[in-house]
C-alpha positions in Angstrom: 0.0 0.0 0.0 1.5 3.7 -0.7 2.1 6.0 1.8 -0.6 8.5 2.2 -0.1 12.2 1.1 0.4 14.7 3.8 -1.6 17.9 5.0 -2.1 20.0 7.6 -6.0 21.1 9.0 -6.1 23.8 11.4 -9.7 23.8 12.5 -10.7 27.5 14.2 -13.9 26.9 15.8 -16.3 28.9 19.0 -18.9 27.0 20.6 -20.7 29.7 22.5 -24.2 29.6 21.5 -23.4 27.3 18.6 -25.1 23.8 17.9 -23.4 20.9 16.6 -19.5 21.8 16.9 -18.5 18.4 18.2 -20.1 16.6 15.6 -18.2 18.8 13.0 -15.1 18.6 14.1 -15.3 14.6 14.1 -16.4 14.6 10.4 -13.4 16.7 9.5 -11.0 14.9 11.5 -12.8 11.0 9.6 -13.1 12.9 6.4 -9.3 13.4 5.6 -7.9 10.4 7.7 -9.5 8.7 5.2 -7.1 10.0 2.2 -3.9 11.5 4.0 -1.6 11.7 6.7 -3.0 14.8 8.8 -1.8 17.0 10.7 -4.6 18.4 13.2 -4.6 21.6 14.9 -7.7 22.7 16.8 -8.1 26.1 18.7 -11.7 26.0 20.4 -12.3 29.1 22.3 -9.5 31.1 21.7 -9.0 34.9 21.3 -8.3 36.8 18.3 -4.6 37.6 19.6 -3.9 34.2 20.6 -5.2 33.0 17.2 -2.9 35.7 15.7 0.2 34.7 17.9 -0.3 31.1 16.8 -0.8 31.9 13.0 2.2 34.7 13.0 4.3 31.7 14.8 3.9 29.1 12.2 6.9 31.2 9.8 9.3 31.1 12.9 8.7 28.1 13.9 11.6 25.2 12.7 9.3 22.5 13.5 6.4 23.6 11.7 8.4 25.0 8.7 9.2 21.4 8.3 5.8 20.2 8.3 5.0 22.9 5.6 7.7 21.5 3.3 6.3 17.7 3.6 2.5 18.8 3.4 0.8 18.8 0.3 -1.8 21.3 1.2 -3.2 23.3 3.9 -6.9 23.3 4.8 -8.2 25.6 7.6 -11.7 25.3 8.9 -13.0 28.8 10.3 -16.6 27.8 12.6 -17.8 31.0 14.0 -21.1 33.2 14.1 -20.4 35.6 11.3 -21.3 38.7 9.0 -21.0 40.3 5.3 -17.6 41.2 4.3 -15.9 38.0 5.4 -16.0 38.7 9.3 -16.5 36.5 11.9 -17.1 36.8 15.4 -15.2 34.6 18.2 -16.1 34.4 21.6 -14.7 33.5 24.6 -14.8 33.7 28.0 -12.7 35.4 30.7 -13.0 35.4 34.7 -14.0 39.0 36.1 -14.2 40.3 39.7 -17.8 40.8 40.6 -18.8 40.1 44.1 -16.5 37.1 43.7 -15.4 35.2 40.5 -17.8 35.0 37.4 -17.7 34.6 33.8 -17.9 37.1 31.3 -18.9 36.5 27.8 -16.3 38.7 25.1 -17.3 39.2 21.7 -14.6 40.1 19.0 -15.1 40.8 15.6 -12.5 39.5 12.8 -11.3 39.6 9.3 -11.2 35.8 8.5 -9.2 36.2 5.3 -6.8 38.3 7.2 -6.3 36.5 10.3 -6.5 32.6 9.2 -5.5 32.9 5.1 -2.9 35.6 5.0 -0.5 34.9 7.3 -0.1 31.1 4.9 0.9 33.6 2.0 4.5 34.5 4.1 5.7 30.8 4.6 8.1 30.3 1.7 7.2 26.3 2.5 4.0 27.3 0.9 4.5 28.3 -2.2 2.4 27.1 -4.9 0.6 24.8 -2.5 -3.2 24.9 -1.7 -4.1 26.9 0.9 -8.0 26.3 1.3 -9.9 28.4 4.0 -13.4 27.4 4.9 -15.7 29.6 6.2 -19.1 28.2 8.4 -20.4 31.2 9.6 -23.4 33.0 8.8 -22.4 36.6 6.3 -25.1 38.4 7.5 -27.2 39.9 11.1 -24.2 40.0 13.2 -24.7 43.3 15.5 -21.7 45.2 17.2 -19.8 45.5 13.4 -16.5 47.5 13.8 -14.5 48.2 11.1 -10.6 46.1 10.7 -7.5 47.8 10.4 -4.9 46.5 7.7 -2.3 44.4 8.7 0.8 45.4 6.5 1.5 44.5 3.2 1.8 41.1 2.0 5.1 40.3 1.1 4.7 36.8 -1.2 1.8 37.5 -3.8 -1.0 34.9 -2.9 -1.4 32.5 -5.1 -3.0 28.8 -5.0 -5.6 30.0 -2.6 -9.0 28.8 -2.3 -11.9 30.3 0.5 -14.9 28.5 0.6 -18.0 29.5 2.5 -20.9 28.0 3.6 -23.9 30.4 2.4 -23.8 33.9 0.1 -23.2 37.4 1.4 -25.4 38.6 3.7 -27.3 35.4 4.3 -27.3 33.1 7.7 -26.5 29.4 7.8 -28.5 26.6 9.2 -27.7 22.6 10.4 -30.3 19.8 10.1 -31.1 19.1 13.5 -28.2 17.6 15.9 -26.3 16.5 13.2 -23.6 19.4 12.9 -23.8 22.4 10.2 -25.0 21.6 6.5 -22.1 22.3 5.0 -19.3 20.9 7.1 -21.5 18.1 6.7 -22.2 17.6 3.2 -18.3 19.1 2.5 -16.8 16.4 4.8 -18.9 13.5 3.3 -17.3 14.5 -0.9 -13.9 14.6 1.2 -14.9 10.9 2.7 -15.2 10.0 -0.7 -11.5 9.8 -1.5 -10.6 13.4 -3.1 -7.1 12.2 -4.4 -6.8 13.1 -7.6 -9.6 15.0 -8.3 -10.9 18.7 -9.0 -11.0 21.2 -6.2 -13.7 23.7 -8.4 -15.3 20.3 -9.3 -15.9 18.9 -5.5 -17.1 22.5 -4.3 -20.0 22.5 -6.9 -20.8 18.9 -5.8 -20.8 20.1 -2.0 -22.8 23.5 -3.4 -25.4 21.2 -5.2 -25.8 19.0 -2.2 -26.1 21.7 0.5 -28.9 23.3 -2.1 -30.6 20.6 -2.1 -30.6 19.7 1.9 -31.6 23.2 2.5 -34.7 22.6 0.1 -35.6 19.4 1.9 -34.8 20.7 5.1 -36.4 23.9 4.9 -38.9 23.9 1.8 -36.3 27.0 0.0 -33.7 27.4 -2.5 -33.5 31.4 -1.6 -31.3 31.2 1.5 -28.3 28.6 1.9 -26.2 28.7 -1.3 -22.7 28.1 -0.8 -20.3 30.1 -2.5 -16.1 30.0 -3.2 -13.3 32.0 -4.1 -10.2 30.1 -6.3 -7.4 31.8 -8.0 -6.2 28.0 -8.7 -9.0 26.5 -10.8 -7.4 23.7 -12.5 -5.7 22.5 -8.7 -5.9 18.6 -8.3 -5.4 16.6 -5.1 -2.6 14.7 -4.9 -2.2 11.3 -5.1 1.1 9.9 -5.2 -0.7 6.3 -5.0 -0.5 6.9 -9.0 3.0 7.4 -9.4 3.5 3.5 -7.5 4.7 0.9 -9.8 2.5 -2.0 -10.1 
C-alpha cells in the first residue's frame, strides 16, 4: 500500500451559542484520515490575539516549517457566528471580579481572510501549494460590526488559494437538527469520498449542489443557503502519489 499524502488542517472553531460543533469537528477529522496523513490543529475558544500569535508563529517556527515543506496542502476550517464582508465573530470567555469570581462573555469581531488565510501567503514552504480556507459562519445579522484595520502588506503574492464558504453574502446558515452544520457536513462527506486526484472547483459545486438541495428538503427553499467560493487555482488537483507507484 503507498504512503498516504500529507496535510495539515487547522480547524478555528467557538462553541458559545453554537449547535453541533463536536459533531463537525469529528467529520473533518474522519473525512481526511480517510485519504492522508494529517496534521490536526484545533483552537476552540480562543481569542483573536492568541489566534494571531499562533498563526504569525507558524513562519518562525523550525518544527512547523518542516511540516510545511512535507505537506501537500493546507486546509483551515473557520466555525464561528459571522457577517458580510468575510467577518467573523469569536467568543470566549474570561474570569472578572464581581462580588466574587464569574464569567464574562467577550465578543470580538475579525477579518477571517486576514487572520487565518494571510498569514499562509509569508511561509516560503508554501508556495504554490493549496491553501483552502473554509468559512461556516453566517455573512449576515451580526450586530456590534467594527470596522478592521490593515495588517501590512503582504510580502509573497497569494497564489493557490482557495476560501470556501458555507452560504452567500449577507445570508445566515443553518444545520439539520443535531447532526452538525449543513455544509461541514455535506463538504466532509465529498472529502470521505477519497478526493485524491480530483478537482477542487469540481468537488465545491458537488458540496454547493448538495447543501442546495438539503436546504430545500430541510427547509422547503432554495432562496437562502447557497454556498459560494473563491479560487485563484482553478485547475488544482489533489494529490495522489498512489498513482505514481509501480504496479
Amino acid at each position: 500500500m503507498a504512503p498516504k499524502d500529507m496535510c495539515v488542517v487547522i480547524v478555528v472553531a467557538t462553541d458559545y451559542d453554537r449547535d453541533g460543533l463536536d459533531q463537525d469537528r469529528a467529520a473533518i477529522s474522519e473525512a481526511f484520515n480517510a485519504s492522508f496523513e494529517v496534521k490536526l490543529v484545533e483552537l476552540i475558544d480562543e481569542n483573536i490575539k492568541t489566534v494571531d500569535d499562533i498563526f504569525k508563529s507558524f513562519a518562525k517556527d523550525k518544527e512547523w516549517l518542516d511540516e510545511f515543506e512535507k505537506c501537500k496542502f493546507v486546509a483551515v476550517f473557520c466555525m464561528s457566528h459571522g457577517q458580510a464582508d468575510g467577518l467573523i465573530k469569536l467568543t470566549t470567555k474570561n474570569e472578572v471580579e464581581d462580588a466574587g469570581k464569574t464569567m464574562k462573555k467577550i465578543n470580538e469581531v475579525a477579518d477571517a481572510r486576514r487572520h487565518l488565510l494571510c498569514p499562509l501567503f509569508k511561509i516560503k514552504q508554501l508556495d504554490s501549494k493549496l491553501k483552502w480556507l473554509v468559512v461556516q459562519a453566517c455573512r449576515g445579522e451580526l450586530n456590534n460590526y467594527k470596522p478592521m484595520q490593515k495588517d501590512g502588506e503582504v510580502k509573497i503574492p497569494p497564489k493557490c488559494f482557495c476560501i470556501s464558504y458555507c452560504t452567500a453574502e449577507g445570508t445566515i446558515s443553518f444545520q439539520k437538527g443535531t447532526g452538525g452544520k449543513i455544509y461541514i457536513q455535506k463538504l466532509c462527506a465529498e472529502i470521505k469520498k477519497d478526493i485524491r486526484g480530483k478537482n477542487l472547483c469540481d468537488i465545491l459545486e458537488s458540496v454547493n449542489t448538495a447543501v442546495k438541495e438539503e436546504f430545500k428538503t430541510t427547509q422547503g427553499s432554495e432562496t437562502y443557503q447557497n454556498a459560494h467560493y473563491v479560487c485563484d487555482c482553478p485547475d488544482y488537483v489533489f494529490p495522489d502519489s498512489s498513482m505514481s507507484v509501480e504496479k
